[in-house]
LUMKOLRO-332829 format. One record per residue (C-alpha): x, y, z; residue in three letters. Coordinates in steps of 0.001 Angstrom, whole numbers, padded with zeros to 6 digits, always signed. Layout:
REM residues N
XYZAla
...
END
This chain:
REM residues 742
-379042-153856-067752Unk
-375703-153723-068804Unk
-374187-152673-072269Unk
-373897-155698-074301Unk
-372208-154957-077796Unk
-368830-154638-077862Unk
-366833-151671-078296Unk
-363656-149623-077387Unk
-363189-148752-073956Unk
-363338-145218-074105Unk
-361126-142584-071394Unk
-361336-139502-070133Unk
-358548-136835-070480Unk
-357148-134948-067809Unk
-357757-131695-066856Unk
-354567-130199-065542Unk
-355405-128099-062205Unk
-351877-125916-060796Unk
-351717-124199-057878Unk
-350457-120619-058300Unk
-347681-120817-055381Unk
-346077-124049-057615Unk
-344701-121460-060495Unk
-343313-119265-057658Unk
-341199-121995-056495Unk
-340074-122817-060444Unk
-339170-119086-060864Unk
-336626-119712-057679Unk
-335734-122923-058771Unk
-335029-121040-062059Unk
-333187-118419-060792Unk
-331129-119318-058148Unk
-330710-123251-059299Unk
-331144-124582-062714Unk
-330225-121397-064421Unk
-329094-121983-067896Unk
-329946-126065-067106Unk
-333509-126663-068890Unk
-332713-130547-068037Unk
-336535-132259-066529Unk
-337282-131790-063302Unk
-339253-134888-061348Unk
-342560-133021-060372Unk
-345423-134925-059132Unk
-349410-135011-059224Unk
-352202-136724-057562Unk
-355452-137315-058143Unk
-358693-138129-055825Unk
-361562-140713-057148Unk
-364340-139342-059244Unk
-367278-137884-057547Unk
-371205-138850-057903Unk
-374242-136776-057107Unk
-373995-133457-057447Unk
-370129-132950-056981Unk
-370300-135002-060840Unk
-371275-131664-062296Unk
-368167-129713-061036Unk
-365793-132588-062781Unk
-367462-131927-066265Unk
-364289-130706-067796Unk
-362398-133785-066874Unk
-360712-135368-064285Unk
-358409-132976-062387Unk
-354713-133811-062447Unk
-353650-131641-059433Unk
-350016-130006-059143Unk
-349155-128739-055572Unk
-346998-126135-054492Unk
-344725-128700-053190Unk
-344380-130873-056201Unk
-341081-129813-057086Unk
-339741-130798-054138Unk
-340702-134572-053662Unk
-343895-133233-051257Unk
-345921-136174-049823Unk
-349204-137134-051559Unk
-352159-135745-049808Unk
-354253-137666-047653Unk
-357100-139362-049576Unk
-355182-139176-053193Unk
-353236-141143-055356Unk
-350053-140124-056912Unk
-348737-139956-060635Unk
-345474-139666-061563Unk
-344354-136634-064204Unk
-341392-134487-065524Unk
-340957-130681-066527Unk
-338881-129375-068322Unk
-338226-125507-068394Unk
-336809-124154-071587Unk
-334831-121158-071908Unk
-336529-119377-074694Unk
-340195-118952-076110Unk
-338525-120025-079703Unk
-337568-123039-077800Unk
-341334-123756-076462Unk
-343183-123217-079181Unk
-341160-125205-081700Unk
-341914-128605-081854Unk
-338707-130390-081115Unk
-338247-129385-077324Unk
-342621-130752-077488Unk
-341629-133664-079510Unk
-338541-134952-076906Unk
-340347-134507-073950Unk
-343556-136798-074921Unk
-340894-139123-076342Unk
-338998-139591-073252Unk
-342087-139729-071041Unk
-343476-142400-073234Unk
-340158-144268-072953Unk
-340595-144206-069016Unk
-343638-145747-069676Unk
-342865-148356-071640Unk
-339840-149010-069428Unk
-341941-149313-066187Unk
-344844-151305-068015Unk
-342136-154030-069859Unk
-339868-154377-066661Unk
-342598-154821-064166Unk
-341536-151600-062198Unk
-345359-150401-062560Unk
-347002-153450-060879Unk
-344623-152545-057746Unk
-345031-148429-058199Unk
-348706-147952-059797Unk
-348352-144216-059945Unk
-345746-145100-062409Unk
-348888-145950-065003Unk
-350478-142335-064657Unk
-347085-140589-066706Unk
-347051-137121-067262Unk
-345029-134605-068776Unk
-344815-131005-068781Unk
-343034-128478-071627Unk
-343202-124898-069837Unk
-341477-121379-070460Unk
-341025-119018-067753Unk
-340924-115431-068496Unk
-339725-113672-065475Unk
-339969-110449-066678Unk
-343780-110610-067129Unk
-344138-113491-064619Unk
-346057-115428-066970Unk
-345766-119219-066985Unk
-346585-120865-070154Unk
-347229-124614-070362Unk
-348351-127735-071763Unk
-349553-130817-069994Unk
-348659-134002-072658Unk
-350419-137635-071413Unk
-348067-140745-072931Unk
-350136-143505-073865Unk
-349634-146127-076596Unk
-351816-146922-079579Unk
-352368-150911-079458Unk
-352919-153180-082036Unk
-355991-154035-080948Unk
-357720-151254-078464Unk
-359510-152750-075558Unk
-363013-153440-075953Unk
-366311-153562-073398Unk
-368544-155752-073465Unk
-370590-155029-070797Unk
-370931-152060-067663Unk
-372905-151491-065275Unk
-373036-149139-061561Unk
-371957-151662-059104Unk
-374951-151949-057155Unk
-376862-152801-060729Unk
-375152-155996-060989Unk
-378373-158953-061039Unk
-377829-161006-058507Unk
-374629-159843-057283Unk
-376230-158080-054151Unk
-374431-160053-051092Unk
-371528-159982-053246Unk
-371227-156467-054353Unk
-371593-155233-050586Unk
-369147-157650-049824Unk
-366629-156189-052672Unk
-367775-152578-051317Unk
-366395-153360-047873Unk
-363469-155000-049359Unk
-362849-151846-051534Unk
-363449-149548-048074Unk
-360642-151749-045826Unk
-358433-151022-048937Unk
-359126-147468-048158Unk
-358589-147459-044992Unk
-361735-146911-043707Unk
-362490-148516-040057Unk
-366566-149627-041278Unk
-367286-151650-044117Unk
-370243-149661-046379Unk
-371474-146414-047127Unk
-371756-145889-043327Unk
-368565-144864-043100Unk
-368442-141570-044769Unk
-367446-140107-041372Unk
-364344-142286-040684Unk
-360961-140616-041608Unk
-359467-142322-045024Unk
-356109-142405-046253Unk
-355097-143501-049621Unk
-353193-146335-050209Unk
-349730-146327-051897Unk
-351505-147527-055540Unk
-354619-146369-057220Unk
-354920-149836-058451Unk
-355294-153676-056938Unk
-356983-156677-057556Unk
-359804-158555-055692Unk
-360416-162395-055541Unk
-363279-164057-053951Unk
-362410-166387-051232Unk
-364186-169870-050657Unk
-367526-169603-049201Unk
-367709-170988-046015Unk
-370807-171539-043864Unk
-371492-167992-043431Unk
-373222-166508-046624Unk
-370996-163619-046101Unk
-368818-163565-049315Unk
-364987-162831-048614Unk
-362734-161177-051212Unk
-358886-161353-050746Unk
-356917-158204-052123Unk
-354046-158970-054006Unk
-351338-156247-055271Unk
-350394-156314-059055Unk
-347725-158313-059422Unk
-349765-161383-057656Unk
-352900-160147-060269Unk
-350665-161016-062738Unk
-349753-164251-061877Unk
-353218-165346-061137Unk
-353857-164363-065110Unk
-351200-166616-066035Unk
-352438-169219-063985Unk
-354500-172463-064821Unk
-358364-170851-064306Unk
-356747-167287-065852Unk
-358209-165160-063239Unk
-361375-166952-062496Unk
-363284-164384-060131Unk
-360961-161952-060204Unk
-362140-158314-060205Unk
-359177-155557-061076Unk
-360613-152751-059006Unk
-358883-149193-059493Unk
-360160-145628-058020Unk
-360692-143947-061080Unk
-361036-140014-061399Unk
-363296-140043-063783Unk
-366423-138370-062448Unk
-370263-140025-062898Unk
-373467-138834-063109Unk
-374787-139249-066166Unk
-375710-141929-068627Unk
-372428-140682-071190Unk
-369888-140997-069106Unk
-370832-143729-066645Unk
-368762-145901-069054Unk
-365757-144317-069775Unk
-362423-144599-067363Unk
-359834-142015-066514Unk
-356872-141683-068257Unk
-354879-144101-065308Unk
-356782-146708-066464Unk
-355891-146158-069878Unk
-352159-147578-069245Unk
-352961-149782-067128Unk
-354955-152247-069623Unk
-352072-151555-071213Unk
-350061-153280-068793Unk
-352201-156073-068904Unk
-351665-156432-072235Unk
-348331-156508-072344Unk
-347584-158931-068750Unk
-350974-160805-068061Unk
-351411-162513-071728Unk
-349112-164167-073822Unk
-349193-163499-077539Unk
-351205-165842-079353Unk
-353422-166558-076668Unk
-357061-165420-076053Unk
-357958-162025-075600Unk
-358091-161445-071621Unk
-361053-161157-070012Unk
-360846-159629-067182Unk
-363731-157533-064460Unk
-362912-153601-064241Unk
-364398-151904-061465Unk
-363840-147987-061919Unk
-363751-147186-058146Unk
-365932-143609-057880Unk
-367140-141730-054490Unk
-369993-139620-053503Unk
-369323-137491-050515Unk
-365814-138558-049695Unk
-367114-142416-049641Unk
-367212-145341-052419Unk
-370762-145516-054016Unk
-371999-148293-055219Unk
-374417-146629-057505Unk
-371321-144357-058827Unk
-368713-147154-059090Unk
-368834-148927-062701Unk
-368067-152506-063122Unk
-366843-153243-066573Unk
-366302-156492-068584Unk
-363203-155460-070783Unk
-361450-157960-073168Unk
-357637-156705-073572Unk
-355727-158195-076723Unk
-352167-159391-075991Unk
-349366-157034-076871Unk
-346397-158777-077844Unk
-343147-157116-076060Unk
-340592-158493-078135Unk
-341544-156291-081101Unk
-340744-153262-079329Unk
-342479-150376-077908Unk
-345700-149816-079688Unk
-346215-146203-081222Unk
-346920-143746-078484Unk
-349519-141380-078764Unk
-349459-138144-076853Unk
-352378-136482-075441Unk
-351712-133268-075576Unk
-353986-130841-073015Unk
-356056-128484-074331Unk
-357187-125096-073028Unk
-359508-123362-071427Unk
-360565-122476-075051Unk
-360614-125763-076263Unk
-358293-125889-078407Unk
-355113-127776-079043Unk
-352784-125153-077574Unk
-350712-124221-074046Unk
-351875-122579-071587Unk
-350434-119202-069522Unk
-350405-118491-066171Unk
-350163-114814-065714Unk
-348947-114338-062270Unk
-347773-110521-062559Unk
-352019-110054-063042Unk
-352844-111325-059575Unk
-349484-110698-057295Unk
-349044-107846-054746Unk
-347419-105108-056850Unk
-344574-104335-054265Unk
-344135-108481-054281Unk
-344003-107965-058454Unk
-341760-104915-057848Unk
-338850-106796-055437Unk
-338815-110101-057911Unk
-338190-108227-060846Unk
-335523-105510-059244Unk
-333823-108807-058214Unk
-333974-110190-061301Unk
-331367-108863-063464Unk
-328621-109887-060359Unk
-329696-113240-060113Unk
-329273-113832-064112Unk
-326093-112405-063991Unk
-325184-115893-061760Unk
-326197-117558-064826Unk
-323947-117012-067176Unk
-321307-114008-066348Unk
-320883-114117-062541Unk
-321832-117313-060739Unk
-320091-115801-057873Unk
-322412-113024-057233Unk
-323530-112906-053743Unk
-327130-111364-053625Unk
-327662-112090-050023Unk
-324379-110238-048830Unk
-325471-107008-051052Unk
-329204-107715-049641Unk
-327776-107536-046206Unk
-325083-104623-046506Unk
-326217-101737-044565Unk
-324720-098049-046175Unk
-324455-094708-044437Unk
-324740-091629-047217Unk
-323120-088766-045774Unk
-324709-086242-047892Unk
-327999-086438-050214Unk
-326594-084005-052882Unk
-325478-084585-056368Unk
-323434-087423-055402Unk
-325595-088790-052350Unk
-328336-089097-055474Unk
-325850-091167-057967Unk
-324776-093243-055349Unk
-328322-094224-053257Unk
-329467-095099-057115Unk
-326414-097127-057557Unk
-326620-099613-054670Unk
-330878-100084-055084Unk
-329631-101279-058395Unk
-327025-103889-056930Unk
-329903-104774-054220Unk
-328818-103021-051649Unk
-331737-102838-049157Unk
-330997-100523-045995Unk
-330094-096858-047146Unk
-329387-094299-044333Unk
-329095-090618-045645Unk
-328018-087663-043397Unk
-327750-084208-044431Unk
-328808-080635-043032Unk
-329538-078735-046252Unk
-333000-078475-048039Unk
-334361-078650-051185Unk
-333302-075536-053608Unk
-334805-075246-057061Unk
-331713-075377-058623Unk
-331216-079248-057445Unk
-333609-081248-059453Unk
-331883-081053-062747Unk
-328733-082273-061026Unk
-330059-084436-058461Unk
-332152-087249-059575Unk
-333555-088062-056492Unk
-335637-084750-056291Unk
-338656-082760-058032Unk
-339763-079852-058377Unk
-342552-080124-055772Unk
-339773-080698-053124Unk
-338508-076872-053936Unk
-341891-075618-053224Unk
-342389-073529-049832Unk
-338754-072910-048589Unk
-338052-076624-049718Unk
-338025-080105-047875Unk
-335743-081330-045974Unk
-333521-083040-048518Unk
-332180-086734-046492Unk
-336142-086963-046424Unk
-337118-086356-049452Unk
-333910-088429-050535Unk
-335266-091582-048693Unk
-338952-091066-049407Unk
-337753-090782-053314Unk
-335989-093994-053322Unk
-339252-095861-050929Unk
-341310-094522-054253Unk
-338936-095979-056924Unk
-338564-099501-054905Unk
-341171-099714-051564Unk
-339106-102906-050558Unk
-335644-100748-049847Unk
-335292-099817-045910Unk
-334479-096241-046947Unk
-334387-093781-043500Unk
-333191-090239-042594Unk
-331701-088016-040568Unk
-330986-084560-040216Unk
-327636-083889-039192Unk
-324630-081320-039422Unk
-321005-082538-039237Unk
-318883-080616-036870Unk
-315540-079598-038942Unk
-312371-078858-037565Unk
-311789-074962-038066Unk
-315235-074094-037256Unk
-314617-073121-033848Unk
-318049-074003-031651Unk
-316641-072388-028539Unk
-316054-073632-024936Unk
-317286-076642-023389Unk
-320421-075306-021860Unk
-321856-073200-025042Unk
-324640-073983-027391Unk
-322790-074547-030556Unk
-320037-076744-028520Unk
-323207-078908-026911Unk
-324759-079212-030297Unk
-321522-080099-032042Unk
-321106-082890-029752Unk
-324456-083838-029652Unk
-323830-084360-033327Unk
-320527-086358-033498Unk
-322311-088642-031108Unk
-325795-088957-033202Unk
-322486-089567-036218Unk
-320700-092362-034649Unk
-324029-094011-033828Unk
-325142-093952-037294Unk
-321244-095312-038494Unk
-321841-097715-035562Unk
-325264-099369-036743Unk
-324111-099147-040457Unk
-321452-101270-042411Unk
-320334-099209-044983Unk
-319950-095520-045392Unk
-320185-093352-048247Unk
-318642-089444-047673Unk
-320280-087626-050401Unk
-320344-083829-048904Unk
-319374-080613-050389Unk
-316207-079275-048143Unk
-312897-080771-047629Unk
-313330-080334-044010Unk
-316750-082173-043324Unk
-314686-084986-044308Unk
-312272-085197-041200Unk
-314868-086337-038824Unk
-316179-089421-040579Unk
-312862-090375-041909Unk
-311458-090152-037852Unk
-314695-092068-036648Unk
-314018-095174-039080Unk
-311005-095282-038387Unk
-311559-095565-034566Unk
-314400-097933-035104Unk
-313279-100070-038016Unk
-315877-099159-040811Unk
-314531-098845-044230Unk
-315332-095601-045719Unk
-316003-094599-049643Unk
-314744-091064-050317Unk
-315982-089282-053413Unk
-315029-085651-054345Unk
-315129-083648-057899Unk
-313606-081091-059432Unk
-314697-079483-062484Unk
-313600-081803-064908Unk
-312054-084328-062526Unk
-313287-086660-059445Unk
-311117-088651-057337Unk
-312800-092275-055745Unk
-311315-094372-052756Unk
-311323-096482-049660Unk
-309993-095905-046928Unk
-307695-098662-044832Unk
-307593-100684-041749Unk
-307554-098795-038407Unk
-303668-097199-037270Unk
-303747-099493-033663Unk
-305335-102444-032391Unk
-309338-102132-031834Unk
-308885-101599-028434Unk
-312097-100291-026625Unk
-313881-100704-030329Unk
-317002-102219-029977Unk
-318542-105188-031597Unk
-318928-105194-035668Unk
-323054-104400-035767Unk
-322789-106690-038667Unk
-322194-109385-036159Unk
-325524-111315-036847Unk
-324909-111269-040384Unk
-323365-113317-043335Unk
-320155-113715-043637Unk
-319054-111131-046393Unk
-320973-108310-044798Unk
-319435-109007-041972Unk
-315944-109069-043299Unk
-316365-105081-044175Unk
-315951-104520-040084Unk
-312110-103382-040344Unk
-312205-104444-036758Unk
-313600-107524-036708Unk
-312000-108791-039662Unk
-308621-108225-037344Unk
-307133-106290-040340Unk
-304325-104052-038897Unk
-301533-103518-041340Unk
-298066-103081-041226Unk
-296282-099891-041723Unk
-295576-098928-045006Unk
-299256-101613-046234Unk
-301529-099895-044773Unk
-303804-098130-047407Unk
-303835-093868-046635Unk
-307070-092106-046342Unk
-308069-088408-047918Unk
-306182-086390-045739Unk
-302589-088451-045788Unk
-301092-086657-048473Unk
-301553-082920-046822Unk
-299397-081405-044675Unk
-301778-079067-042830Unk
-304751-079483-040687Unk
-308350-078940-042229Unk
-309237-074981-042078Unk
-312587-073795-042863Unk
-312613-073191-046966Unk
-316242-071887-046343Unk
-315020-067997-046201Unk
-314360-065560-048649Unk
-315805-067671-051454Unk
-317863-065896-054519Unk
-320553-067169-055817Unk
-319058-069725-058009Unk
-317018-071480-055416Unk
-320130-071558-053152Unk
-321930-074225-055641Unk
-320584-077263-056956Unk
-319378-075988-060102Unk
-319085-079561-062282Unk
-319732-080997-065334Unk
-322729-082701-064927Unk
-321659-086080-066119Unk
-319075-086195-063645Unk
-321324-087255-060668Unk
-322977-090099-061820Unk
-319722-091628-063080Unk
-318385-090874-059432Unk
-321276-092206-057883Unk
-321126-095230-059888Unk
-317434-096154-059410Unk
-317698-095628-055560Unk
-320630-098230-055254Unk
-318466-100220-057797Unk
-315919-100162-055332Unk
-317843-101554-052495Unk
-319523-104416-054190Unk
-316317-105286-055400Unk
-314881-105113-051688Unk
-318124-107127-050475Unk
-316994-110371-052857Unk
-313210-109808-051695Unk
-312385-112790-049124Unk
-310470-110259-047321Unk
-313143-107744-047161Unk
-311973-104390-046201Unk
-309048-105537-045840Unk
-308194-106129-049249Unk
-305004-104750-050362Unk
-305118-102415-053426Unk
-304284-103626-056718Unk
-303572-102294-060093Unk
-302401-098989-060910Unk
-299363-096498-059863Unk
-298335-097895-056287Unk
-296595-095651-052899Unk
-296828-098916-050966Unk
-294080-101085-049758Unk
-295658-103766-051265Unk
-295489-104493-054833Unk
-299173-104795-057007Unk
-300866-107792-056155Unk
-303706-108952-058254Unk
-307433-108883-057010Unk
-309159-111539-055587Unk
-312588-109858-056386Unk
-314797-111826-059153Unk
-315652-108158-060178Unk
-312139-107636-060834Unk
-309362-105347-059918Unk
-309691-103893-055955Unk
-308258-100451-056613Unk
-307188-097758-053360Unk
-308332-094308-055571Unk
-309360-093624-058564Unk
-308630-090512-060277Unk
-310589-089498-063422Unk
-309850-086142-065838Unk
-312967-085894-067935Unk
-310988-083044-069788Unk
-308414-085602-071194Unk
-310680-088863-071062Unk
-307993-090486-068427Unk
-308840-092796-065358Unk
-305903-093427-063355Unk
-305776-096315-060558Unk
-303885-095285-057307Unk
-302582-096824-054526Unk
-301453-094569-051534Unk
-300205-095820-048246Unk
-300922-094402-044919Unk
-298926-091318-043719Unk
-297900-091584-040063Unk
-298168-087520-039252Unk
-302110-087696-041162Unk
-304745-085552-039506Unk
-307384-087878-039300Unk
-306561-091726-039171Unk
-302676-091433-037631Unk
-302134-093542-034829Unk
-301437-090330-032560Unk
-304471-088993-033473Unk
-307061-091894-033457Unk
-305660-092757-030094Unk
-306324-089283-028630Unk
-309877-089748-029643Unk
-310253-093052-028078Unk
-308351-091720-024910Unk
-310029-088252-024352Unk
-313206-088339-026512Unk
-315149-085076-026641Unk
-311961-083330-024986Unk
-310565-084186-028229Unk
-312865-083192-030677Unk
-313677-079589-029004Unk
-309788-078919-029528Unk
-309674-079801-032737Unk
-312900-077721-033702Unk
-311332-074670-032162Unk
-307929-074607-032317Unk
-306329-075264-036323Unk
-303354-076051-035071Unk
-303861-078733-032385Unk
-303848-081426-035507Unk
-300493-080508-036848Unk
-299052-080203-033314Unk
-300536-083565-032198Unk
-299274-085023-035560Unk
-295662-083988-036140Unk
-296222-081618-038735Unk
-295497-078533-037214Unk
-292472-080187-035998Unk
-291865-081225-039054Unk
-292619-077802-040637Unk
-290193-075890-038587Unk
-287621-078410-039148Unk
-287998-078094-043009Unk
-287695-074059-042147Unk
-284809-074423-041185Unk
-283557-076261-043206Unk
-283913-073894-045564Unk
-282254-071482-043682Unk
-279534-073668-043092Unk
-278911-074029-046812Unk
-279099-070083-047676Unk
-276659-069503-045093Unk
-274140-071430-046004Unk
-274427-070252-050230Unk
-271771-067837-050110Unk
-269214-069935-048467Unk
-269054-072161-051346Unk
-266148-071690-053922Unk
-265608-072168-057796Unk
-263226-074902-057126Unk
-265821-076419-054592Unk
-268623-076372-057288Unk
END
């Protein structure tokens, strides 16, 4: 028998259930979207009918309110559940979660939507409208811990609903042809192709509304009773008609779970707002109390039970609209605890630490796009590729540089190993690495900077650069074979890379690289110390057109890192623009500085701090260049000028583009320098880069072994035995000048 005193209809709260990969997609959202912007998002939920038997026992906590990982994103309800509709808002600051304004606004406005959708009819065409949500969370990126609280709008009524009587469907006295016929009625609404429990092997999807209403049809001569489904807005007019609903049963799939005598009578929260809407549209103030049939739609086994499903007699007190919205009450979620408070999703506990380690080393980019540089282009930086030619003191400051802009792919060559007296200088090293002659220092370099980031593309090679006044003998010899050998493992690396960083020890190991990028089109960083002093620069676009160069290897890539291929970005500058390299302001040819040095000119004799601040400026310089629209081809700006051009002012969001800097750590100066290309230079003239394209390893043997061949090939021998005598001109002709003359 069926309850027969009256009382209030009493619900069941949700139980908010969140798939991990959903706060994922709101720390992207975060980072790379909203920002700064804690405005609510739309996010959406869904819920699947309460379950008998012995899946009842599982739902003891409450009905599950389910949050996909695609419920940011307007994801399509599952098959077999029934949507609700929600918000989220994601507030900057902790202070800003756990005071109670941001908590107090957000129920506010979602009971607002509710009200709106209930008064203007919008929920009898959109049910999922009637099972509002609202979420208040706080995203801490750092620790990748999510914290939030799930808030249920409903609204405190005059008069609550009250039941009068409930009872499992398949109790009902004398109901028993009709009840089966109500069951198959309820399974066609599903979707089901059998009428009855039968059918719990026929695929099912869910309608678009967790709600409609049933009416029996005239019995004809068959004793088989027909019901008619109607949608809400037609349940509501039947209400208002003549016989108020006569046989009408309001049927909704309810996720309220069954299975034992305490619960069989209470509904899920859905149902909650939706006598609510009966209240308010199906009975006018001053009538009657509506009476209407509520059968709380439950399954057992993926199929509607009759001995699960309740049907209730509720009586539902008008609610008089023109007063207003009634006060809201929010339903606050508790935790797993209990207890009226939010709950934390600790991601960092569970994620892959080298998945934990790549969010947060992008983190600190991405929230400079918040705020301070909403230009910054992480993907370009991700997808830069840098040569370091030389893992030294500077190979260190600069490899730790880019990791820390998010560069990814770091390529380190060098020939020397690891001495004991390199750790304290080098950061990038240990003292293990001295141990037993010492490693090989590009691999230990790129193994170092694998164990401070694993996500960084960090590789190796061992390689010595062949310098002009190092003579390696004829063509056929060893050293000449393995010089070449060497310059063409060198322009494969500057080939497959698209920016290069010249950080080695000698003036001369410098000529090479600085002749290959200019034949190929790769800008080059040079860095180079002194004691006290450092000088920083790029080098310009190529002397003659890329002729013979070959594609830009950043071809396949975005558009910035491929704007740092000189070559491709068709940057060939006029005489008197184009930007000079290391070796235009000398007047002689490279010569070995190796010999006849003491001990002190051997090692890098510098003030410590002079490295990293080296280091840093030349990585400044190419992230800088990366965000340029001209790319490498940027023209320099700021600072003392030897161009034709007059100072132009950078394009760069990061600011001024500079050709060199020059720092003096003695006197606290940084000068800005701008240095055009010299036409007789040894190592990125047109006469020279052409002879390199034209006779290749002829070319470089020459230059190895003979210190002259540069200046001859140049001009500047010419031009040095012109300015001889010159000078002999003038001395000659001193003592024919007179007193009256002067």
């Amino acid at each position: 028998a069926g309850l027969v005193c009256m009382a209030p209809v009493r619900f069941a709260p949700w139980r908010s259930a969140v798939d991990v990969a959903l706060w994922a997609e709101l720390a992207r959202l975060k980072l790379d979207v909203q920002r700064l912007d804690d405005a609510p998002l739309p996010l959406a939920a869904h819920f699947a009918p309460g379950q008998g038997g012995d899946a009842a026992g599982r739902g003891a906590a409450g009905p599950a309110l389910q949050v996909s990982p695609g419920a940011l994103g307007g994801e399509p309800v599952p098959r077999n559940r029934f949507a609700c509709a929600g918000s989220l808002r994601n507030v900057n600051t902790l202070e800003d979660f756990s005071g109670g304004e941001a908590r107090r606004a957000l129920g506010e406005a979602a009971a607002a939507a509710l009200w709106e959708a209930i008064v203007s009819g919008e929920a009898e065409r959109d049910a999922s409208l009637l099972g509002r949500f609202a979420v208040l969370c706080h995203a801490d990126l750092k620790k990748w811990k999510f914290y939030h609280w799930f808030c249920y709008p409903c609204f405190a009524l005059e008069r609550p609903a009250e039941l009068a009587a409930a009872a499992p469907l398949a109790a009902e006295e004398g109901e028993g042809a009709r009840c089966e016929g109500l069951c198959a009625a309820v399974l066609a609404w599903r979707g089901a192709c059998a009428a009855g429990e039968g059918a719990a092997q026929q695929e099912i999807v869910a309608p678009a509304a967790f709600t409609c209403g049933f009416r029996r049809a005239a019995a004809g001569a068959s004793a088989e009773v027909k019901w008619e489904r109607l949608d809400l807005a037609a349940v509501g007019e039947a209400f208002h008609s003549s016989d108020r609903g006569e046989g009408l049963v309001l049927a909704a799939f309810d996720p309220c779970a069954s299975g034992s005598d305490a619960n069989s009578a209470a509904a899920g929260w859905p149902v909650r707002n939706l006598l609510a809407l009966a209240a308010a549209r199906w009975v006018a103030p001053g009538e009657q109390p509506l009476r209407l049939r509520l059968l709380c739609v439950r399954e057992r086994r993926g199929v509607v039970s009759t001995t699960d499903s309740v049907l209730m007699d509720v009586e539902v007190p008008p609610l008089d609209v023109t007063q207003g919205m009634p006060k809201a009450l929010f339903a606050w979620e508790r935790n797993a605890k209990g207890k009226a408070a939010p709950r934390v999703a600790d991601l960092g506990a569970i994620m892959d630490p080298e998945r934990l380690a790549e969010q947060a080393a992008d983190l600190n980019l991405k929230l400079m796009r918040w705020r301070v540089l909403p230009e910054l282009d992480t993907d370009a930086l991700r997808a830069t590729r840098c040569l370091l030619l030389g893992a030294g003191t500077l190979g260190c400051a600069v490899a730790r540089g880019l990791l820390a802009w998010g560069v990814r792919t770091v390529t380190f060559t060098d020939c020397a190993r690891v001495s004991y007296s390199n750790p304290v200088r080098q950061s990038l090293y240990s003292f293990e690495d001295c141990k037993g002659g010492g490693r090989p220092k590009a691999q230990a370099a790129a193994e170092a900077l694998r164990a401070i980031f694993p996500g960084t593309d960090a590789r190796h090679e061992e390689l010595t650069i062949p310098m002009p006044g190092h003579p390696v003998g004829e063509e056929d010899s060893v050293l000449a074979t393995k010089a070449l050998q060497d310059a063409a493992r060198l322009r494969a690396l500057i080939e497959s890379h698209d920016a290069v960083f010249v950080l080695t020890d000698t003036r001369e190991s410098r000529w090479l690289p600085t002749l290959l990028c200019a034949a190929l089109g790769r800008p080059l960083f040079n860095t180079a110390l002194g004691f006290d002093s450092y000088v920083v620069m790029r080098h310009g676009a190529a002397p003659v057109d890329g002729v013979g160069c070959p594609p830009c290897a950043a071809a396949a890539l975005d558009e910035a890192p491929r704007n740092l291929c000189l070559a491709a970005s068709g940057a060939r500058a006029s005489a008197g623009s184009r930007l000079g390299c290391y070796f235009c302001n000398d007047v002689v040819a490279p010569l070995d500085s190796t010999r006849h040095r003491t001990l002190d000119q051997q090692c890098t004799v510098t003030r410590p701090g002079l490295a990293p601040i080296a280091g840093a400026l030349a990585v400044e310089m190419l992230v800088a260049m990366v965000h340029h629209p001209d790319g490498a081809a940027a023209p320099a700006s700021g600072g003392a000028s030897g161009l034709a051009a007059e100072e132009v002012e950078s394009k760069s969001p990061l600011g001024a583009l500079a050709h060199q800097l020059r720092g003096f750590l003695g006197s606290l100066q940084q000068l800005p320098v701008a240095g055009a290309a010299y036409d007789r230079c040894t190592a990125c003239s047109e006469s020279v880069v052409d002879a390199y394209r034209r006779q290749g390893d002829a070319f470089l043997l020459r230059a190895f072994n003979e210190p002259s061949y540069l200046e001859e090939l140049t001009g500047l021998a010419e031009m040095k035995r012109a300015a001889e005598g010159a000078d002999c001109a003038w001395d000659g002709s001193d003592g024919e000048m007179s007193g009256d003359d002067w």
